[in-house]
C-alpha positions in Angstrom: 130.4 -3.6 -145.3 131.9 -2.1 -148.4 130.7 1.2 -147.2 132.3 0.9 -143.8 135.8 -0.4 -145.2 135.8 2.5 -147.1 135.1 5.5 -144.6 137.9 3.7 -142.5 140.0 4.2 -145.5 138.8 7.7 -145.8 139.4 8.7 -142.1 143.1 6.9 -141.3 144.2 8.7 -144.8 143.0 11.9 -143.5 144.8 11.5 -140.5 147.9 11.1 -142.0 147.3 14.0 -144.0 146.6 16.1 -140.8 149.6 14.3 -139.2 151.7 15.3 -142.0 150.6 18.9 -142.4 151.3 19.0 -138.6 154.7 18.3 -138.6 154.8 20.6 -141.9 153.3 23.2 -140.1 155.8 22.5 -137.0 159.0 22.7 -139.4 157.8 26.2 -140.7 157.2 27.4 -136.8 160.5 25.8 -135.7 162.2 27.5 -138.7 161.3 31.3 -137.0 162.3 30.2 -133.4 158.4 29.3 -132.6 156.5 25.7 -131.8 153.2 24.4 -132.1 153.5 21.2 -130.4 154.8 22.7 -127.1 157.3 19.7 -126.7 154.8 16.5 -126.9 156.5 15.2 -129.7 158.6 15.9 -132.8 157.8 16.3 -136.5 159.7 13.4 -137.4 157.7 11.2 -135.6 154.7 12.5 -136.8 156.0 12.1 -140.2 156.6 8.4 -139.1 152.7 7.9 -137.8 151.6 9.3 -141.0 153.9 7.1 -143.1 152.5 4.6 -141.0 149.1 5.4 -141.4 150.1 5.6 -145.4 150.9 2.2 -145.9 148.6 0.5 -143.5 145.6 2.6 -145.8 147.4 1.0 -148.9 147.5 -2.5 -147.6 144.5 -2.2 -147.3 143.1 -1.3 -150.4 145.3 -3.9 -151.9 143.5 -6.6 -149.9 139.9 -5.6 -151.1 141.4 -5.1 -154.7 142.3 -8.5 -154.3 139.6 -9.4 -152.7 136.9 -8.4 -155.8 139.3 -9.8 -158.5 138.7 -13.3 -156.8 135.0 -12.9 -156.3 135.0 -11.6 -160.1 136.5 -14.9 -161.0 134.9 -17.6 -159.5 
């Protein structure tokens, strides 16, 4: 299970990397008159999923930190 909770972790953080690097990416390309994303949506809102994706990741963790320092007690 532990194992599992963790790739989750591992995949939802890389997507909000990749969504962040995206809308990077898209800023840069905008900047010289160019797009990458062809219209189907902004950088800011993939800044907003990634932020998103951030916190829920965090969350997360926080819940199985707290998690294993109540097992460690009892």
């Amino acid at each position: 299970m532990e194992k599992q909770q963790s790739l989750i972790f591992r995949i939802l953080f890389g997507a909000a990397l990749l969504c962040a690097a995206l809308a990077i990416a898209e800023r840069i390309a905008f900047a010289g008159g160019y797009t990458l994303l062809r219209g189907m949506t902004s950088g800011g809102r993939l800044l907003e999923i990634a932020a998103t994706l951030t916190i829920f990741v965090i969350a997360l963790l926080l819940r199985q930190i707290r998690d294993l320092l109540r097992a460690g007690r009892g």
